[in-house]
C-alpha positions as CSV (number, residue, x, y, z in Angstrom):
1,X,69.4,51.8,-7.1
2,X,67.3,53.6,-4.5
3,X,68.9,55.6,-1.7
4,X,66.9,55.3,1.4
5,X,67.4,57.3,4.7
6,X,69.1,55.4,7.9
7,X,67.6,57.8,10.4
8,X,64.0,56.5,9.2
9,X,64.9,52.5,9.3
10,X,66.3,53.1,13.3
11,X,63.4,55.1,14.5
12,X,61.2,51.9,13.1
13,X,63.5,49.8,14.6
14,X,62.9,51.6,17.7
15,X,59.1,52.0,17.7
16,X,59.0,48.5,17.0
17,X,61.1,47.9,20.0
18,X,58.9,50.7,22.3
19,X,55.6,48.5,21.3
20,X,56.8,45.0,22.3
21,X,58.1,46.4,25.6
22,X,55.0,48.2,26.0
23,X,53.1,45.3,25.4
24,X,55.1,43.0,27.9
25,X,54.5,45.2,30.6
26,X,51.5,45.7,30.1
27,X,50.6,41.8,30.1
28,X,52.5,41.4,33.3
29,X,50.0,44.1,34.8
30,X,47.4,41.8,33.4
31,X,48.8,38.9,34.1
32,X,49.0,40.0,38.0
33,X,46.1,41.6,38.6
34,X,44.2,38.2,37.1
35,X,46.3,36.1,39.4
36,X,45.3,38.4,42.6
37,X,41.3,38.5,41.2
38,X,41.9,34.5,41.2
39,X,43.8,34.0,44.7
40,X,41.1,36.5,46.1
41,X,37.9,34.8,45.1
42,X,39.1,31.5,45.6
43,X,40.6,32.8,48.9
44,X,37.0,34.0,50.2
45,X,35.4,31.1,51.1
46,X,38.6,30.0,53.3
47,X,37.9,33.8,54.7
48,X,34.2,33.5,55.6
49,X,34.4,29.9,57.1
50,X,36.8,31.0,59.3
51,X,35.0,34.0,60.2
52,X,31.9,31.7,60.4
53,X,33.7,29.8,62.9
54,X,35.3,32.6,65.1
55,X,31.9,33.8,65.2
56,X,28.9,31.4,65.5
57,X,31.1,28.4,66.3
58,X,32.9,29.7,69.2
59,X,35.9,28.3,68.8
60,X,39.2,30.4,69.5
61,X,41.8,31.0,67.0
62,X,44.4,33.4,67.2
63,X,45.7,36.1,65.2
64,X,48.2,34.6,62.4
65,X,50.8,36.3,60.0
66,X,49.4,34.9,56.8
67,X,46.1,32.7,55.7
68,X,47.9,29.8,55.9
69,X,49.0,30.2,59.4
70,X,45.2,31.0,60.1
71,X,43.8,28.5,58.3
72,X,45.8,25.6,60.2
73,X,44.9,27.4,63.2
74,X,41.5,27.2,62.4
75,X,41.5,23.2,61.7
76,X,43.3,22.9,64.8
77,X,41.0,24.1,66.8
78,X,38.0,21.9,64.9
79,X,39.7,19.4,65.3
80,X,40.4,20.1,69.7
81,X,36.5,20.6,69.8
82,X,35.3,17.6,67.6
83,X,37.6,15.5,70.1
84,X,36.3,17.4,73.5
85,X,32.6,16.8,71.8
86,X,33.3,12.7,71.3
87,X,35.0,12.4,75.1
88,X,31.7,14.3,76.5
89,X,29.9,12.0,74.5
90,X,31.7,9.0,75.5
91,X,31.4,10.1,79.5
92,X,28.1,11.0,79.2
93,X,26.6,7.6,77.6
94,X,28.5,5.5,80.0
95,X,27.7,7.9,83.1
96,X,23.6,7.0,81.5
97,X,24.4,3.2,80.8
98,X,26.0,2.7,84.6
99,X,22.6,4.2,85.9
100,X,20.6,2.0,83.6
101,X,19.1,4.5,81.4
102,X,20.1,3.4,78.1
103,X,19.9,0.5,76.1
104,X,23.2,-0.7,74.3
105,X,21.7,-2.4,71.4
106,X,19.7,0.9,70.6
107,X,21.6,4.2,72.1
108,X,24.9,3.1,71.8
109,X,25.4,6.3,69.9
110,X,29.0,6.4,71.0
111,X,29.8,3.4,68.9
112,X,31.8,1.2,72.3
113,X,32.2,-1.6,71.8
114,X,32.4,-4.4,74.2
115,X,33.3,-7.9,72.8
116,X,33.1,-10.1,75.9
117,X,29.8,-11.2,77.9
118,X,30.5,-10.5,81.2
119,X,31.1,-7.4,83.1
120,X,31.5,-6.0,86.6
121,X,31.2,-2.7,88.0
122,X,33.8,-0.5,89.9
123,X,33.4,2.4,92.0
124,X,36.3,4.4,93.3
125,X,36.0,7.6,95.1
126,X,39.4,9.6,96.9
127,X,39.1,9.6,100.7
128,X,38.6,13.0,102.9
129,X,37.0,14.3,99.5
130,X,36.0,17.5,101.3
131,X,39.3,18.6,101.8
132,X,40.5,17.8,98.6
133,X,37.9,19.8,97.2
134,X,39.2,22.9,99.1
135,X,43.1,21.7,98.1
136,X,42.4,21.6,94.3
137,X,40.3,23.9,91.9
138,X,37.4,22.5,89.9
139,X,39.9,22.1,86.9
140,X,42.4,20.5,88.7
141,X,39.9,18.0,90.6
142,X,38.7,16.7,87.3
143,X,42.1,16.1,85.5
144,X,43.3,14.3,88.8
145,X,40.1,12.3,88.3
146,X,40.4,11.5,84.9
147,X,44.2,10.6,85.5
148,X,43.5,7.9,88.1
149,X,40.5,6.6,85.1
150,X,43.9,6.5,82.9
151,X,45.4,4.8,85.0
152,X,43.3,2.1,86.2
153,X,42.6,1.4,82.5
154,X,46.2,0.9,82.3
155,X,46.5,-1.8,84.7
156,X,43.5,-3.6,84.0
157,X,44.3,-3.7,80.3
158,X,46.5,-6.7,80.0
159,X,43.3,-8.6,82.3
160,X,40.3,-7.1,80.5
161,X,38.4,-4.7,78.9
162,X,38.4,-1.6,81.1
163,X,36.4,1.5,80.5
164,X,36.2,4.3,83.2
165,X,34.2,7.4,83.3
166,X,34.0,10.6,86.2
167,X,30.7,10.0,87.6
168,X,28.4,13.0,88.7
169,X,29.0,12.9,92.1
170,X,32.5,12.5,93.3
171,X,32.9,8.5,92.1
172,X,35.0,7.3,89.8
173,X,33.5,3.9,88.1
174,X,35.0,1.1,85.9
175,X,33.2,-1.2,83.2
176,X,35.0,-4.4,83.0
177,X,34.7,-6.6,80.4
178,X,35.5,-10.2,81.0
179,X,36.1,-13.0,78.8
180,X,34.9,-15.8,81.1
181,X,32.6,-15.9,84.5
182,X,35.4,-15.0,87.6
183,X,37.3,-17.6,88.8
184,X,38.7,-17.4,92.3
185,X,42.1,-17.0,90.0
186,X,40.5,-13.5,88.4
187,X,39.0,-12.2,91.6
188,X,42.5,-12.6,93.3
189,X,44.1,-10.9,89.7
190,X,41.6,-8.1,90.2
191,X,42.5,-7.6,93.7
192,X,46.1,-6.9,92.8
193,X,44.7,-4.6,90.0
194,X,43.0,-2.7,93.0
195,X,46.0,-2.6,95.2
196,X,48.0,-1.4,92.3
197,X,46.0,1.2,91.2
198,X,46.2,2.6,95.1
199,X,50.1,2.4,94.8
200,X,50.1,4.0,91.8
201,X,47.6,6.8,92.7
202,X,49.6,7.2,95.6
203,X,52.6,9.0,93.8
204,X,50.3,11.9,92.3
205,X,48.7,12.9,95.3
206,X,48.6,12.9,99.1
207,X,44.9,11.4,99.2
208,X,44.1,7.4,99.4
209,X,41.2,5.7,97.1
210,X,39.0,3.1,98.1
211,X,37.5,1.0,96.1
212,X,34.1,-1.2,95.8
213,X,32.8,-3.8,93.5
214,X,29.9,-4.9,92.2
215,X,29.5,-8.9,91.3
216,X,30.0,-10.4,87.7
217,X,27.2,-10.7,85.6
218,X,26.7,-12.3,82.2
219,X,24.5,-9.4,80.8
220,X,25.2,-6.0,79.4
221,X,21.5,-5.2,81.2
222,X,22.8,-5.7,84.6
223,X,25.4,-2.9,84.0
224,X,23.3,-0.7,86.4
225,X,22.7,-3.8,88.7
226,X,26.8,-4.4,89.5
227,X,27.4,-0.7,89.6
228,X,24.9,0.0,92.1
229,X,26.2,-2.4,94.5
230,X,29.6,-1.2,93.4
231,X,28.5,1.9,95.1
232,X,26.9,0.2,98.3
233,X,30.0,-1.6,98.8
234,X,32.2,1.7,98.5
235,X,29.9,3.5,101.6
236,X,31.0,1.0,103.5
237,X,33.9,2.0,104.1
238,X,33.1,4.2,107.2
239,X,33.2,0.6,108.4
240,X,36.3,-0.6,106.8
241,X,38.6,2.9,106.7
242,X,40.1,4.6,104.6
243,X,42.3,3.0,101.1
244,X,40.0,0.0,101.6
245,X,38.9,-2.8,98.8
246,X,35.5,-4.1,99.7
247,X,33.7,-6.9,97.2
248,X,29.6,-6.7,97.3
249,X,28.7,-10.4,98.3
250,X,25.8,-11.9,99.5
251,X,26.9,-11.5,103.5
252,X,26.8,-8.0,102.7
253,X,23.2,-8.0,101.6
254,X,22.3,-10.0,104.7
255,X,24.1,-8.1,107.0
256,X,23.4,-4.5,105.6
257,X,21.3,-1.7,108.2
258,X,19.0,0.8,106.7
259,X,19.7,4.1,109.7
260,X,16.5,6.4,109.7
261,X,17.3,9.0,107.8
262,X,17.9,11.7,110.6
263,X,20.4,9.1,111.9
264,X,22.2,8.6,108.5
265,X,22.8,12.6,108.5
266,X,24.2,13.1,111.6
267,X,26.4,10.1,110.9
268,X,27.3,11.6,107.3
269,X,27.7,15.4,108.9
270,X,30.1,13.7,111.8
271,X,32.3,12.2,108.9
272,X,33.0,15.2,107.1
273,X,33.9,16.8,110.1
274,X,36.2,13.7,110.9
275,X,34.5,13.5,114.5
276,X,34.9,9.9,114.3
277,X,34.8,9.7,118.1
278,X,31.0,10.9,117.4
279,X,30.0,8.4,114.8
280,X,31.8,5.4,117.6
């Protein structure tokens, strides 16, 4: 029988044992630095679009913790300027389509959709619109605007299709699209509509509306056609005063007075001034 030494057998025993934990570490290292290599190149393109998009895209997103928090950020604020891109787009075809400068079989590039054939055309503007201009900033005049758009598409909704858009100048004007010609029944429901959307605007500011309105019209081409005398009917309130409702109708067209045009700006500079004893 063969004597061998115990001393030998434990420091193999413990080499053995030195190696394998050797080893593990040093997969672990491995295994670590792979994972980082992978999270950091698949992590780089997340990195340069949002750099892409601080940069060339100029939209704002604010310092975050971790990628995560900056990536959400980031689709945040896509998302904010995709939807500030479709309203302007939205305002500015129907702002074109009330002048008459599109066609809504061919340019209807904002996709809106009106599913009945007949339609009149609303203007609204706030009374004493010079002062309110010096009361509220340019932010503050728009988003007053757009809430009394808001709401008159509120009221009108259970009636109609109603679409409203802030015009260029200081009007307000509404697309409404009816499911049958107007019945003396409709006219009187619209007239409430008007006399609601005054009571309403009422309790978010000190300033009145008025309101004028074009006739009704079986064609999508006479848009421009109702919302131009829309507008004719709203100047005349200087006639009717302030918070009035005034329907275009074919006495109006009789009875309306060019004024030369020095005439007209005196009268239009004595308005603003509210020297009303002047224009008398």
């Amino acid at each position: 029988m063969g004597v061998f030494s115990l001393e030998a057998l434990k420091d193999s025993v413990d080499n053995i044992r030195g190696n394998i934990i050797y080893f593990s570490v040093f997969i672990t290292i491995m295994s670590v630095v792979i994972v980082y290599a992978i999270t950091k190149k698949l992590c780089s393109p997340v990195k340069k679009l949002i750099q892409d998009i601080k940069s060339d895209k100029g939209i704002n997103i604010l310092e975050a913790g971790d990628e995560m928090a900056i990536l959400r950020k980031a689709f945040e604020s896509i998302s904010n300027e995709l939807e500030k891109n479709k309203m302007n787009i939205i305002q500015n075809y129907l702002n074109s389509l009330l002048k008459g400068r599109f066609m809504y079989q061919t340019d209807n590039f904002a996709h809106i959709d009106f599913p009945y054939e007949y339609f009149i055309c609303v203007a609204m503007s706030i009374d004493k619109y010079d002062e309110f201009t010096k009361k509220y900033e340019v932010k503050r005049q728009y988003y007053l605007k757009m809430i009394i758009i808001s709401i008159a598409e509120q009221v009108f909704g259970p009636n109609c299709k109603c679409t409203g858009v802030n015009m260029d100048n200081e009007e307000m004007a509404l697309i409404l699209n009816l499911e049958e010609a107007l019945t003396d029944e409709g006219l009187n429901q619209i007239r409430e509509c008007f006399y609601k959307i005054q009571k309403e605007t009422a309790k978010i500011f000190d300033y009145t509306i008025s309101i004028g309105m074009g006739r009704c019209y079986k064609d999508i081409f006479e848009i421009s056609t109702s919302y131009m005398e829309a507008t004719q009917a709203l100047k005349l309130k200087l006639i009717y005063g302030y918070e009035s409702v005034i329907l275009w109708n074919e006495d109006l067209e009789k009875h309306k007075y060019y004024f030369p045009a020095t005439t007209e700006k005196y009268l239009l500079n004595q308005v603003k001034t509210g020297n009303i004893n002047a224009v008398e």
